[in-house]
N, C-alpha and C positions, 0 to 999 in steps of 0.2 A: 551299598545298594546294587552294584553290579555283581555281585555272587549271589543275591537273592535272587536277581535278575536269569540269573543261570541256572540257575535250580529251579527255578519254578518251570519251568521250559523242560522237565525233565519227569516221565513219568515212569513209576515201579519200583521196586523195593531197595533196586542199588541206588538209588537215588540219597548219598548218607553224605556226611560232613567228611569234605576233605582234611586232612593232618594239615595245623600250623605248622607254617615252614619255619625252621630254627632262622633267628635274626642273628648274624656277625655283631658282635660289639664294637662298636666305631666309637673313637676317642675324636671329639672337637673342642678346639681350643681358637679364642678370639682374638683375630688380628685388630688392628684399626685400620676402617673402611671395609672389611671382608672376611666372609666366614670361610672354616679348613674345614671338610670333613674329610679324612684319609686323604689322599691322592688330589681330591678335585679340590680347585678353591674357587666363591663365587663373588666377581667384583659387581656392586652394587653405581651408579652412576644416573646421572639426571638425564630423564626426557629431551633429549633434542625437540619433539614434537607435542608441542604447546595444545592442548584440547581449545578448542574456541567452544564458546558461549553465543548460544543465538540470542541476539538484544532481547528484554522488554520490552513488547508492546504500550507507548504509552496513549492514554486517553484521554484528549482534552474537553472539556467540558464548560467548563468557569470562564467566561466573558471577561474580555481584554486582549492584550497583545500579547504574542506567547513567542517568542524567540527558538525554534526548532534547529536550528545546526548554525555555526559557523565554520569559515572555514577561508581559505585561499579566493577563493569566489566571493567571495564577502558572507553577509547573513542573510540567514534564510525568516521569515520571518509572516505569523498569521494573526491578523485581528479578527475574536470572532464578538458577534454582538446577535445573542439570542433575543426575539423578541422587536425588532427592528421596527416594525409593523405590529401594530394591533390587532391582536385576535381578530376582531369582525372584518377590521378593514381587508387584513390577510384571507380571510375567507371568501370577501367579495371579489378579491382581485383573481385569486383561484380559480374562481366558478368563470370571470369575465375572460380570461385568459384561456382557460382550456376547451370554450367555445367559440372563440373569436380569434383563436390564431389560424394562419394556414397552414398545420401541422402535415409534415410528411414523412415516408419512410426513405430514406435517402440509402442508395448502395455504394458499397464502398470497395476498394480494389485493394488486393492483397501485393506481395513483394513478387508475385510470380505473376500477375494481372488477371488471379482469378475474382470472380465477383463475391459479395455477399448484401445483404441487407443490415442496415444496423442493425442491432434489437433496442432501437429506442426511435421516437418521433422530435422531430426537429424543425425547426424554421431560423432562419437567420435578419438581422437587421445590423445593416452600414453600408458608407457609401462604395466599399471595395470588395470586391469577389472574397473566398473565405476558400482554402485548400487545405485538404487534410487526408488521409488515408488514400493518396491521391483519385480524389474527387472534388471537384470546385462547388460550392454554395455562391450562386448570382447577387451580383449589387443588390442591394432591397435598399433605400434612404426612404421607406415609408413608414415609419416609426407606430406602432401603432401606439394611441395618447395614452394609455395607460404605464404602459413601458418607458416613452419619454418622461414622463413623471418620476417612472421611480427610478430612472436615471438620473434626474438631476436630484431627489432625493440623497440617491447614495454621494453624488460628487460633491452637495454642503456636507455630507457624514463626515469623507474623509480628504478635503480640498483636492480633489484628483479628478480629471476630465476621463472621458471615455466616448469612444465613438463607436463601438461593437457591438453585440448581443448576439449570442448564439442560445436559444432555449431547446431546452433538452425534455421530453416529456418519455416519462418509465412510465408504462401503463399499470406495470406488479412487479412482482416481487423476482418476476425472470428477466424483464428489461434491465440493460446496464450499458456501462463504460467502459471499454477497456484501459488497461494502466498508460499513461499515457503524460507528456508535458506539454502547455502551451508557449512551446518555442518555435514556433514558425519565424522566419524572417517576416512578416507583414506588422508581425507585431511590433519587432524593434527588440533590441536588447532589457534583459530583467524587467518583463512587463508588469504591471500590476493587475491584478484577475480580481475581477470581485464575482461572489458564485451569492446568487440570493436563490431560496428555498422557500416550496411553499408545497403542501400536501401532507403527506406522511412522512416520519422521520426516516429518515433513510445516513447510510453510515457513509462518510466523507471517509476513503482511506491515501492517505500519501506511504512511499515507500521513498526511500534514500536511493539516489544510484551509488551504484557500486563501484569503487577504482580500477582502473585497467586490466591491473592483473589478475580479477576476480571474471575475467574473461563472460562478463554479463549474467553471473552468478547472483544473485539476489539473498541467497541463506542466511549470510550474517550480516544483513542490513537496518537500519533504523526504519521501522512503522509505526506510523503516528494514525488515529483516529478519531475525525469528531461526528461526533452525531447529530445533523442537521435537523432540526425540527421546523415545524409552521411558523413562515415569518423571519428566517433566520439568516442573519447576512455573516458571508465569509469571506475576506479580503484576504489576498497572499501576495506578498511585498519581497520585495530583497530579490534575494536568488533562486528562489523555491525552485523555476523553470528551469535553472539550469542545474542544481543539485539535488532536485526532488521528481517522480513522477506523482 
């Protein structure tokens, strides 16, 4: 390919076929581990450096307990339960909630104390302040009843108290989260999150942290995905906060 390559770049009548160059006859004879040809011999020898493999993406889907890593930290580990709520019921509670909360845009301050706006709407409910991207969400213990309901809903699901609520409202398909764990100190060690969904399905993603010397590199990490539909509750137990964002 690269002598067409040169010829075609070449225009007029001396434009002809160079003479094949005479080839030396070279005598090779096989060692073990290595070939001779004349003078040069070439040792053949394993990779030092290992190719890594980016994981598989896995998809959860299927309702029940789904065990996602263990490890030193213990286990990480997620109940999901599609369906939790009834169609109609999940629709009314929808409509009651997305008009009757006091939805705001909350700003949030970066590592150098610049500002930004989230890109999502928020309101919080518990008796203690809430910080996070260092910015504080105020006490609120004014529970609005519907929420108090599906509070203690969830705590007969899975016998676990809870005193929090942070709701998060994506208006489309550009609102979001950034990657993130709920490990604040307020929470207490390996908290238990329970995340309930209502609206459009929207894709729950977790990534694995990475070990030290991957110097907060993410490339060859485990990502899990579930896809949260109308109604749908998702509990995360174990370690996830501390092994998982």
């Amino acid at each position: 390919m690269g002598d067409k390559r040169q010829r075609a770049r070449v225009q007029g009548s001396w434009a002809k076929p160079l003479p094949k160059p005479v080839r030396p006859t070279v005598h090779v004879e096989q060692k073990s581990g290595s070939w001779k040809a004349g003078p040069v011999t070439y040792e053949f020898s394993q990779p030092t450096d290992l190719i890594r493999a980016i994981p598989v993406e896995k998809v959860i889907e299927d309702a029940g307990v789904h065990e996602i890593s263990q490890g030193p930290t213990g286990v990480s580990r997620l109940r999901l339960l599609p369906g939790f709520l009834p169609l109609e019921q999940a629709d009314w509670m929808f409509s009651k909630l997305l008009a009757e909360l006091p939805w705001s845009q909350k700003t949030n301050y970066g590592m150098k104390g610049e500002s930004y706006d989230e890109p999502r709407l928020t309101c919080w409910y518990g008796e203690l302040p809430y910080t996070y991207s260092h910015s504080t969400m105020q006490p609120n213990p004014q529970w609005h009843p519907i929420l108090l309901n599906l509070r203690q809903a969830i705590e007969r699901e899975i016998s676990h108290p809870f005193n929090s609520l942070l709701c998060n409202l994506y208006r489309d398909g550009k609102d979001s989260i950034a990657w993130h764990s709920d490990n604040e100190a307020s929470l207490g060690p390996n908290p238990t999150i329970a995340s309930f969904s209502l609206g459009d399905t929207r894709v729950f993603c977790l990534r694995k942290k990475p070990p030290p010397e991957e110097n907060g590199d993410y490339t060859y990490t485990e990502n899990v995905k579930i896809p949260l539909s109308h109604g749908t509750l998702l509990i995360m137990e174990g370690c996830i906060q501390d092994d998982w964002q």
